[in-house]
ZAMARGU-4260 file (C-alpha; in steps of 0.2 Angstrom, whole numbers, plus 5000, padded with zeros to 4 digits):
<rodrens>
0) 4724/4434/4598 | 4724/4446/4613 | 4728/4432/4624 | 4742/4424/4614 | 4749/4443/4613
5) 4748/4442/4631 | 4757/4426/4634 | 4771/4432/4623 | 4773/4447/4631 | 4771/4440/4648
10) 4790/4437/4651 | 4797/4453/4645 | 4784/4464/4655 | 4791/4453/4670 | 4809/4460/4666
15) 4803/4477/4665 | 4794/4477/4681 | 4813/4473/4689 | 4821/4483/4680 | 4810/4497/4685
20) 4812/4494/4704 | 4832/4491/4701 | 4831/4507/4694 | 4819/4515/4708 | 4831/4509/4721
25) 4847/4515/4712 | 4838/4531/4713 | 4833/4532/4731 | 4851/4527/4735 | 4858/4540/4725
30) 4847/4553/4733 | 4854/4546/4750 | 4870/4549/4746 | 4867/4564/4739 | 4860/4571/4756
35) 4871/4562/4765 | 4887/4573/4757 | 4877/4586/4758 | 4878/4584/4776 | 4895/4576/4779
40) 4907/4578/4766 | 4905/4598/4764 | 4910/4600/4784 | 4923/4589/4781 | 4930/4596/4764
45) 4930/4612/4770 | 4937/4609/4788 | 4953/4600/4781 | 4954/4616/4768 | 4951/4629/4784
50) 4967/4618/4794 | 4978/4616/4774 | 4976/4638/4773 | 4979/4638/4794 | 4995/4629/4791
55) 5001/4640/4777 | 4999/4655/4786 | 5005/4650/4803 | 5022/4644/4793 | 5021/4663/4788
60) 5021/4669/4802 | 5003/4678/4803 | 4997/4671/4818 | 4981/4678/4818 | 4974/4675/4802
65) 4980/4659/4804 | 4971/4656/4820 | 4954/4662/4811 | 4954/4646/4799 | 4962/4635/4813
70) 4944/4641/4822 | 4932/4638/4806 | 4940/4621/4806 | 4935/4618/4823 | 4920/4624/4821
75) 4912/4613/4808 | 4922/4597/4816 | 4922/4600/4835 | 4926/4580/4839 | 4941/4579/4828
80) 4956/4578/4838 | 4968/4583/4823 | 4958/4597/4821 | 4959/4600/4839 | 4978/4599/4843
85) 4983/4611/4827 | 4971/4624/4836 | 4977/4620/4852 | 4998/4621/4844 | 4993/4638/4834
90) 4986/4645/4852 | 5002/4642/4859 | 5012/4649/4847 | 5003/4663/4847 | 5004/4666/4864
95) 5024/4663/4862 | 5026/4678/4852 | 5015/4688/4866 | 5029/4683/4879 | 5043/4685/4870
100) 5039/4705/4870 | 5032/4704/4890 | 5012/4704/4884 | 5007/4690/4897 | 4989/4697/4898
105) 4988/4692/4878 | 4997/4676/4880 | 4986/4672/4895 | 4973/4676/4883 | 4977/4664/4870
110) 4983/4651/4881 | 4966/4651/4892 | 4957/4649/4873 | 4968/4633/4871 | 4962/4629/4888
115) 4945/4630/4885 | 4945/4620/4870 | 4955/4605/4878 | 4958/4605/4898 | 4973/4596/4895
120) 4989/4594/4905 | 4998/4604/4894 | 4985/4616/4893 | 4983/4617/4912 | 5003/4616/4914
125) 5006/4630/4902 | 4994/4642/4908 | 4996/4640/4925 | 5014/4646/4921 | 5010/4658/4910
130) 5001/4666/4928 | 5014/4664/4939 | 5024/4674/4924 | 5014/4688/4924 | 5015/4688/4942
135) 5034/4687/4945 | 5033/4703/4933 | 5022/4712/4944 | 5030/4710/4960 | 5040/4725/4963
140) 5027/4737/4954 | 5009/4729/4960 | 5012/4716/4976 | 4992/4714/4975 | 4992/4711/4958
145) 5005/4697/4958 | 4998/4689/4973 | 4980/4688/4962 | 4988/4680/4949 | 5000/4669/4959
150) 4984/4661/4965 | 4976/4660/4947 | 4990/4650/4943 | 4987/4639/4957 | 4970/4637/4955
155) 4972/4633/4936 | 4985/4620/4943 | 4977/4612/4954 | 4967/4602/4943 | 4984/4593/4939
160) 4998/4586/4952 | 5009/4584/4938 | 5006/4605/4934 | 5006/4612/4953 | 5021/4602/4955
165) 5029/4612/4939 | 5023/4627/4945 | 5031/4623/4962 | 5048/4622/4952 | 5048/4635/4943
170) 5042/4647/4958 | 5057/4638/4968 | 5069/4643/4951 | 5064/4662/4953 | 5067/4661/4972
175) 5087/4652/4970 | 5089/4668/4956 | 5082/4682/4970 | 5094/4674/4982 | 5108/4673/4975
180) 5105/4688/4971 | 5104/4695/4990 | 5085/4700/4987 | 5079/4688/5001 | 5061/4698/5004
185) 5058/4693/4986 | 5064/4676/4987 | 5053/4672/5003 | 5039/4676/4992 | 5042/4665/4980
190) 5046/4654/4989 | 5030/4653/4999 | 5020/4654/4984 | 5029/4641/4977 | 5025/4631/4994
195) 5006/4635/4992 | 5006/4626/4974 | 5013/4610/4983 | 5024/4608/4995 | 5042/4599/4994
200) 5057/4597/5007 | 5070/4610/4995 | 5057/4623/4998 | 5055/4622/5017 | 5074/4621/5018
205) 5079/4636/5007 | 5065/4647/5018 | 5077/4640/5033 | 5092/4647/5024 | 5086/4662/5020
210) 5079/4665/5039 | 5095/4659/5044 | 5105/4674/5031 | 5095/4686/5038 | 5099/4681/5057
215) 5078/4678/5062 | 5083/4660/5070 | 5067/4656/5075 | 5058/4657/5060 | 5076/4646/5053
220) 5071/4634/5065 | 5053/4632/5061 | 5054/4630/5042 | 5071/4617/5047 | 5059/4607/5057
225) 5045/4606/5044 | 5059/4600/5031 | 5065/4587/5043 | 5045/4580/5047 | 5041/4580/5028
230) 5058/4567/5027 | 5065/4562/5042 | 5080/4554/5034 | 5086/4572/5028 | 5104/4571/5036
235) 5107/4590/5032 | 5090/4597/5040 | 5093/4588/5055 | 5110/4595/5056 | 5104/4613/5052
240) 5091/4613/5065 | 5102/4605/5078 | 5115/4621/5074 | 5100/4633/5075 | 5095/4624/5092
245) 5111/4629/5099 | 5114/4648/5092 | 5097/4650/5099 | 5102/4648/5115 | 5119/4656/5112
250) 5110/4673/5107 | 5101/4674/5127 | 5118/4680/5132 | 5124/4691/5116 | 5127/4710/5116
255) 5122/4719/5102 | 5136/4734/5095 | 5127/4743/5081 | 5140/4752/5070 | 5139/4763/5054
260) 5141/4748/5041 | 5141/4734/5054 | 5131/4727/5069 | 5141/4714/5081 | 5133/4703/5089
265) 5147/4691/5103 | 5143/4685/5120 | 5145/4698/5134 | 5159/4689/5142 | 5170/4689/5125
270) 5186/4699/5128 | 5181/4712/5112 | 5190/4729/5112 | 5173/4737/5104 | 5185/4752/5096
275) 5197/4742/5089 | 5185/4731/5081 | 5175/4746/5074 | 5191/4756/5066 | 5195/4740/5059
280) 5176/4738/5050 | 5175/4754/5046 | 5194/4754/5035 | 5189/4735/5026 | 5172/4744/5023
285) 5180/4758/5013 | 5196/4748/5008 | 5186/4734/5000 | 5174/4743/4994 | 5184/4755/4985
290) 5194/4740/4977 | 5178/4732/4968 | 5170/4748/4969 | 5154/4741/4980 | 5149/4748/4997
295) 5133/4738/5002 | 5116/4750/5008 | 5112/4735/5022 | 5124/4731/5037 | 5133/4717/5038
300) 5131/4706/5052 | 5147/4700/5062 | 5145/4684/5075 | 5161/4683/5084 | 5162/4668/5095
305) 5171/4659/5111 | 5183/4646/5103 | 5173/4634/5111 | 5157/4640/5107 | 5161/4639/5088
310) 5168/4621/5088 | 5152/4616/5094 | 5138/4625/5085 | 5148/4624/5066 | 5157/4606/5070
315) 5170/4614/5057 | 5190/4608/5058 | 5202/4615/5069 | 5210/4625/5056 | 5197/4636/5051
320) 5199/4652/5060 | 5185/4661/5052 | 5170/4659/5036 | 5157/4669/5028 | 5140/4659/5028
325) 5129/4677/5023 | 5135/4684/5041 | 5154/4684/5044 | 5156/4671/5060 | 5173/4673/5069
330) 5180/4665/5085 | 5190/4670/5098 | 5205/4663/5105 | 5205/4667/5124 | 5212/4684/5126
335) 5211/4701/5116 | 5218/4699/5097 | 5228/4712/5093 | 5222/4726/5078 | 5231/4718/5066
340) 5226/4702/5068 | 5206/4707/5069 | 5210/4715/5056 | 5216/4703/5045 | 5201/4690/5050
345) 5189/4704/5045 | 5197/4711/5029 | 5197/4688/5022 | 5179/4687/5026 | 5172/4703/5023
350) 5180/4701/5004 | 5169/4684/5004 | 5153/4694/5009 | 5158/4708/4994 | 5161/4694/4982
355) 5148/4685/4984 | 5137/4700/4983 | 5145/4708/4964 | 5142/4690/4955 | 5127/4683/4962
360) 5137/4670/4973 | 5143/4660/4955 | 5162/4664/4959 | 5171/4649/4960 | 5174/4645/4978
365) 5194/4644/4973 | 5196/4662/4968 | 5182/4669/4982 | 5198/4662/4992 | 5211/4669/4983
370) 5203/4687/4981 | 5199/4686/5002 | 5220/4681/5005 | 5224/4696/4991 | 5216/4706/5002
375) 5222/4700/5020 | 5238/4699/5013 | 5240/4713/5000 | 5252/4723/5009 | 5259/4708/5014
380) 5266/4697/5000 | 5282/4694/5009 | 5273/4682/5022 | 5266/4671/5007 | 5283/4670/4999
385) 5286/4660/5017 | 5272/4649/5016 | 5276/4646/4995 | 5293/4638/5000 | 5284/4626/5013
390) 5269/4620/5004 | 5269/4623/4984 | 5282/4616/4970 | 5281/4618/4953 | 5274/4602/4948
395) 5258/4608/4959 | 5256/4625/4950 | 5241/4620/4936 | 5225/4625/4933 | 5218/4607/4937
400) 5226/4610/4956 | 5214/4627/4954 | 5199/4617/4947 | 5199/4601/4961 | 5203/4616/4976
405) 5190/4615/4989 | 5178/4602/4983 | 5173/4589/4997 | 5185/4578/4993 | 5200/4590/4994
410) 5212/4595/5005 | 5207/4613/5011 | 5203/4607/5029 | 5221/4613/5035 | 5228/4630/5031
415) 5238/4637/5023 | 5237/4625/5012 | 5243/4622/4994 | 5226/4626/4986 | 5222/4643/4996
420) 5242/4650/4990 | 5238/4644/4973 | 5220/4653/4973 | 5230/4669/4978 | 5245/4668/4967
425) 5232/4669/4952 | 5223/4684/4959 | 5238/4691/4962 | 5245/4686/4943 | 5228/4695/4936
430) 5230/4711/4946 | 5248/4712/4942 | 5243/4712/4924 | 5228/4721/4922 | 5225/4729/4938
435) 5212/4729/4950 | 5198/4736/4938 | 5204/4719/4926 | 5199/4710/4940 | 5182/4720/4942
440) 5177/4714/4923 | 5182/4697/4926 | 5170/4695/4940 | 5158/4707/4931 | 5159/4691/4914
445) 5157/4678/4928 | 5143/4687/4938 | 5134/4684/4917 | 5136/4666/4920 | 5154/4664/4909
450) 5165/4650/4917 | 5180/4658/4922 | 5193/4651/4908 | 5180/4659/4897 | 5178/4672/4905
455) 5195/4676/4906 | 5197/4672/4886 | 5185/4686/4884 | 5192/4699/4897 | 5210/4696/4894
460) 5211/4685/4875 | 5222/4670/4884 | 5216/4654/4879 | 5217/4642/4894 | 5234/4632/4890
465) 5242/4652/4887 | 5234/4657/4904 | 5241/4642/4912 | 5260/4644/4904 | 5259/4663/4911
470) 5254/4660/4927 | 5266/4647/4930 | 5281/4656/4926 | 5274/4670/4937 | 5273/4659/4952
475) 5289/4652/4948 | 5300/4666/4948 | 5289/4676/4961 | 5287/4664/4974 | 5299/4648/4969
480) 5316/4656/4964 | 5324/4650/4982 | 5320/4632/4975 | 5329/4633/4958
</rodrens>
């Protein structure tokens, strides 16, 4: 009986046995995921939550709290790359805010943070920069401070061509600003810096330019010959240095004349009355700088020059009888000029050196001109009457003859030409207006960066075409009456 019980039973205690071990194995893989969520998917949960309450807050603007869960994030999933570039972007917003009110040492901070987390280009690129900020803001109060983080800067850049090339660049921007500026000690050093992070033919040659402004030739001459090894096919370098080459050996024969607000510097042989010259300085120093209200605290240099002497070094055309390159550079027929006509050389280019100066050279070459003829001929406006009957019409009296004046392809190699009277008929049309101190805010707007129809839109409230129409019918019945 037992044994027949047993063979009846025998099938369904086979199914229980699988069963029973379908059911153990469920149960083991149940456990397994169970300690595998509780290992995994927590981190993960809560890392995506820690980045979903980051992003909420940065939209807020609340860096800082922000920041925390951008951190916890990171924490509990260090290899995620998401997780990674939103820190990384919340660091860098962060330390935007800190530069926008001039705390470079926090945005350094941050941005160092960011840096750590991924050494990056961007990373390396940004901080580097962020240096080489904090630096240019220490220059004039802590030379030694700036000078220790120009160098971090480099060294964070150096892990990157890409980065100490940008750093390069924006060092090479800061020096153009200085310079135009007239601060050429702190344009050299930026310049140099920038030459340190990696070095490039526009910095050598701006270093040349700046020696050059400030009369150290030989110094010119070194940084115009390291330009012209690093690219031998740079046209303009070799030109510069051949000049150089030349004044150099000009300046063994020249006497130095030290005035009050000028030094002269001409070869002893010249035939220069050294009284007359100096009463004529000394009135355009007070004369023009009474005008723009602008009297400089450094000399200005005067190079004046055998007619020969000056073809040859500056290769310039036969009509230019004077220019302003930083130094005034005037030549010499072969006998003694007469104190009027010195006079009149010094008061055109001595303007150039004054306007140059009050807008950070960004005054269009065209008016530069026509503000240095107002001044040569301001006590004179009978002689340009002349020269308006021989050159200008009326059909050649347009802002666009204004805009095209002077540009390489134009035709202001002989004077006086059309461009140089239509220059100074505007100058004279603005100061005729709205005086002399008109004038002063005009350049004042354009010093600011304002293009000069704007500028004079803001200054004066003539749209272009209205300033056009005025001026016109001023030159018309000023200059062209005997025409009509």
């Amino acid at each position: 009986m037992w044994y027949k019980i047993l063979i009846v039973h025998k099938r369904p205690v086979k199914e229980y046995l699988e069963w029973l071990l379908l059911a153990t194995s469920i149960v083991v893989i149940i456990s397994g995921l169970r300690q595998a969520r509780a290992s995994f998917w927590p981190s993960q949960i809560g890392s995506f939550e820690y980045v979903r309450k980051g992003e909420y807050l940065l939209d807020k603007g609340n860096f800082r709290e922000s920041i925390k869960y951008f951190e916890k994030a990171y924490e509990s999933s260090p290899e995620n790359n998401t997780i990674i570039s939103e820190l990384i972007d919340a660091y860098f917003k962060y330390a935007s805010y800190f530069v926008e009110s001039k705390d470079y040492k926090n945005a350094i901070d941050y941005l160092t943070k960011a840096y750590n987390v991924r050494p990056g280009s961007s990373t390396i690129q940004n901080l580097a920069i962020m240096y080489s900020e904090k630096a240019v803001s220490e220059v004039h109060s802590d030379l030694a401070a700036a000078k220790a983080d120009f160098k971090n800067a480099r060294d964070i850049a150096a892990s990157s061509a890409i980065a100490s090339k940008n750093l390069s660049t924006t060092l090479f921007n800061e020096a153009v600003t200085a310079f135009k500026s007239g601060n050429d000690g702190l344009a050299i050093t930026f310049l140099k810096e920038a030459s340190l992070a990696y070095k490039n033919n526009p910095t050598l040659k701006l270093l040349g330019d700046i020696y050059y402004r400030r009369t150290e030739l030989e110094r010119a001459r070194l940084y115009f010959g390291k330009a012209l090894a690093m690219d031998p096919h740079d046209a303009a370098a070799r030109e510069k240095l051949q000049k150089i080459t030349k004044e150099l050996r000009l300046a063994k024969t020249e006497e130095l004349k030290d005035f009050e607000h000028f030094e002269m510097r001409c070869d002893k042989g010249l035939p220069v009355d050294a009284n007359i010259l100096k009463g004529s300085l000394e009135r355009c120093y007070l004369d023009v700088g009474k005008d723009f209200k602008y009297f400089p605290d450094s000399k200005t240099i005067i190079f004046i020059y055998s007619q020969d002497d000056f073809k040859n070094v500056f290769k310039l055309p036969s009509g230019v009888r004077a220019f302003y390159d930083g130094n005034i550079r005037i030549p010499l027929p072969g006998r003694v000029l007469s104190e009027g006509e010195l006079s009149r050389y010094i008061y055109h280019e001595y303007t150039h050196a004054v306007i140059s100066a009050l807008t950070d050279n960004n005054c269009p070459v065209w008016l530069n001109e026509g503000l240095a003829m107002w001044e040569e001929y301001k006590d004179r406006d009978d002689a340009v009457f002349l020269l308006f009957s021989r050159f200008v019409n009326e059909k050649q009296v347009s802002l666009n003859s204004l805009y095209s004046a002077f540009n390489p392809d134009g035709n202001a190699e002989k004077e006086p030409r059309t461009d140089y009277l239509l220059a100074y008929s505007m100058v004279k049309y603005i100061i005729d207006n709205w005086g002399i101190e008109g004038m002063r805010n005009l350049l004042a707007r354009i010093k600011d960066g304002r293009h000069f129809v704007n500028a004079v839109d803001d200054e004066f409230l003539l749209s272009e075409k209205e300033l056009e129409s005025r001026w016109k019918n001023y030159v018309i019945k000023r200059y062209l009456r005997p025409l009509f």
